[in-house]
Backbone bond lengths (Angstrom), bond angles and torsions (degrees), N, CA, C in turn:
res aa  C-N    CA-C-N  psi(-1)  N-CA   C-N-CA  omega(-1)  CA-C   N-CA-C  phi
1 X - - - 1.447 - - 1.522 108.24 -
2 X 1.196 112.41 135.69 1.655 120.77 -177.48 1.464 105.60 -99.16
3 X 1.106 140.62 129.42 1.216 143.54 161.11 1.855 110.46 -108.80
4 X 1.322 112.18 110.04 1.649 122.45 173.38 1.600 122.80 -75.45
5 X 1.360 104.81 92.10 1.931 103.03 167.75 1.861 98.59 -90.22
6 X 1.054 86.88 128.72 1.868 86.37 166.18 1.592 112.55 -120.80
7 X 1.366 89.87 99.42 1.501 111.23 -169.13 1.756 94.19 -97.85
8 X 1.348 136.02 8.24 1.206 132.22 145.28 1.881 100.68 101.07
9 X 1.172 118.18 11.94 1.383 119.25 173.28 1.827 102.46 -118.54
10 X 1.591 95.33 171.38 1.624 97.48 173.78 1.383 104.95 -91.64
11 X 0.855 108.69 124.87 1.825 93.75 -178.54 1.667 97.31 164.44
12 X 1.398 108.30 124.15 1.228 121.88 168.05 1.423 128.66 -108.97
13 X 1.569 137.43 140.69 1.062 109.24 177.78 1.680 115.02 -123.70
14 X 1.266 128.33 142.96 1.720 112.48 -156.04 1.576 86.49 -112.37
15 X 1.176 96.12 149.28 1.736 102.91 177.45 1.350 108.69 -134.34
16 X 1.318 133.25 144.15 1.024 138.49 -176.21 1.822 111.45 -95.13
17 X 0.760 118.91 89.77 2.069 114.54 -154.03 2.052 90.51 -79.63
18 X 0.878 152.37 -0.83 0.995 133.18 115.76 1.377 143.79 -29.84
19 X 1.141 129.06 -64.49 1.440 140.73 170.63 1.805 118.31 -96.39
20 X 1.705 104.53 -4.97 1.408 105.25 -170.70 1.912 125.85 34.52
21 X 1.589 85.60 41.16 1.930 112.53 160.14 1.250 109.71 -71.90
22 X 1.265 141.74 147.99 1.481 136.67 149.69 1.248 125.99 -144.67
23 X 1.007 121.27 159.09 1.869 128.38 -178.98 1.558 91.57 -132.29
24 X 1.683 98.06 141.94 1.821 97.86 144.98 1.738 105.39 -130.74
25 X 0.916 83.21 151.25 1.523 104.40 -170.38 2.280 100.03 -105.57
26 X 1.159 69.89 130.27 2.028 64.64 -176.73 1.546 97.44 -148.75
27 X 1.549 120.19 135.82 1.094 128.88 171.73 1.786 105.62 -63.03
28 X 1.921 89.78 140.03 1.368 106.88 170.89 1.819 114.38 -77.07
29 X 1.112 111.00 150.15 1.605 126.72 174.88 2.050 105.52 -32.15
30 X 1.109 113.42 160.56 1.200 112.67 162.11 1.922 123.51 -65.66
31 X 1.033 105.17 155.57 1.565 93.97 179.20 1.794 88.72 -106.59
32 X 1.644 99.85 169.15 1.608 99.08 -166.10 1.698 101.36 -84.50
33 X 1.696 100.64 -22.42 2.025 100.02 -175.50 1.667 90.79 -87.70
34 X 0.995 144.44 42.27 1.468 145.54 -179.52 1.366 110.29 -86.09
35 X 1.338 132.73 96.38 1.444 144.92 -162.32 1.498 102.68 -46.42
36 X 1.031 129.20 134.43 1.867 130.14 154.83 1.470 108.66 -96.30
37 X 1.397 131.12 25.41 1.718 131.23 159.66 1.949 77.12 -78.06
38 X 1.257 91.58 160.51 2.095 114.18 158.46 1.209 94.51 -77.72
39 X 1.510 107.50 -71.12 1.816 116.01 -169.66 1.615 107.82 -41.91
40 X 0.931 114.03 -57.65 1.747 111.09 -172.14 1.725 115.01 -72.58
41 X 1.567 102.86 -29.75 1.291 92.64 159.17 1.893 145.72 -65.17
42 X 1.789 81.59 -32.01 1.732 105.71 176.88 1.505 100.28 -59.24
43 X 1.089 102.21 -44.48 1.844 114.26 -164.33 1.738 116.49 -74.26
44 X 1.814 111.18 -31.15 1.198 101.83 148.29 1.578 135.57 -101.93
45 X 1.420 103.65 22.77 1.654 99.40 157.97 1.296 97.73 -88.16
46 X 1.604 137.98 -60.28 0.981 130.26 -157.01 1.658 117.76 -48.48
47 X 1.398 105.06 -20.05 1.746 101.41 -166.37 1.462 99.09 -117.13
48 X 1.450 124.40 -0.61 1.245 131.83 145.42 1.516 114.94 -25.46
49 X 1.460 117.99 137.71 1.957 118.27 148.27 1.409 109.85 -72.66
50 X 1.551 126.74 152.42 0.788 102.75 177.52 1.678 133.21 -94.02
51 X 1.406 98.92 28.38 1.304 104.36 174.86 1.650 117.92 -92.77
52 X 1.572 104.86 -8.00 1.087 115.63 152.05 1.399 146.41 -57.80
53 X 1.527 102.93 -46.64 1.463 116.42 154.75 1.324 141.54 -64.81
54 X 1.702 113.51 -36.44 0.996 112.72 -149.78 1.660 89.54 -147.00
55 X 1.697 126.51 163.90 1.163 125.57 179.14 1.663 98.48 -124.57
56 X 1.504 115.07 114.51 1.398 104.51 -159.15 1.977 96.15 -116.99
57 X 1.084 95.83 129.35 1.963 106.70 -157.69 1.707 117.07 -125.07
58 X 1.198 117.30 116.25 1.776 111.34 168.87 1.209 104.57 -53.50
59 X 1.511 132.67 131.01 1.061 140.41 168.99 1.822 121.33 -116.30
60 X 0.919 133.95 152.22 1.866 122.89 149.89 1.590 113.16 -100.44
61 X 1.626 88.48 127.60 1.395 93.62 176.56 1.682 100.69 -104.95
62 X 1.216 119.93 165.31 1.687 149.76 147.69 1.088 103.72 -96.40
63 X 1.763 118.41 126.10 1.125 153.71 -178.19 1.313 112.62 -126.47
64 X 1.217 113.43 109.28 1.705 111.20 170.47 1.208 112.77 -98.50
65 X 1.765 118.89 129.47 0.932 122.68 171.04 1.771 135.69 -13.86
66 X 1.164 102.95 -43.82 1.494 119.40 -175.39 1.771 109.63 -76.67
67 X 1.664 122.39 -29.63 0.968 129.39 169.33 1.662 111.19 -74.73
68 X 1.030 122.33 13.69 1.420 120.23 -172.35 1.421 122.36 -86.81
69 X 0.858 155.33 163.23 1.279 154.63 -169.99 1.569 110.39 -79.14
70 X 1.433 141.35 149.53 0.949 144.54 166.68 1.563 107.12 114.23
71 X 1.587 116.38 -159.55 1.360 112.97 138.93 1.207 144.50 -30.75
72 X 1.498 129.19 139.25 1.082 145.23 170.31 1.796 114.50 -33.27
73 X 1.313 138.51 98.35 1.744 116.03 -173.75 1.867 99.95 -82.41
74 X 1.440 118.88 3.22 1.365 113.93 -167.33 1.871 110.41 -141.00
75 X 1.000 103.67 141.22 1.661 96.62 174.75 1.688 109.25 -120.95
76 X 1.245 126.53 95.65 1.363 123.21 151.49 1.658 128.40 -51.70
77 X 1.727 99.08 125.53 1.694 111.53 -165.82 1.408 106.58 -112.40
């Protein structure tokens, strides 16, 4: 299950709610020789490493109960 905060950066973070593990993965800055074609751009992410693209990091997240997956644990009246 994906849950979306848009805190206004690229950057995702995946959590494992079992073990409460996480990574976020967040796009790196532009480079200045960074093509403006689509086509030439699609074509060098794809053959990109991906340490090129992306900065991928152990993180700790805080999880509140209520953000958890499933049912509701709270009812606001």
């Amino acid at each position: 299950m994906l849950k979306h905060v848009n805190n206004r950066k690229y950057a995702t973070s995946f959590i494992d709610t079992r073990t409460i593990k996480a990574v976020r993965v967040a796009s790196l800055p532009k480079k200045p020789d960074q093509p403006t074609d689509m086509n030439e751009l699609c074509d060098m992410i794809l053959k990109a490493p991906e340490e090129e693209i992306f900065r991928i990091e152990h993180v700790s997240v805080q999880i509140l109960p209520e953000d958890m997956p499933g049912f509701p644990t709270r009812i606001e009246t």
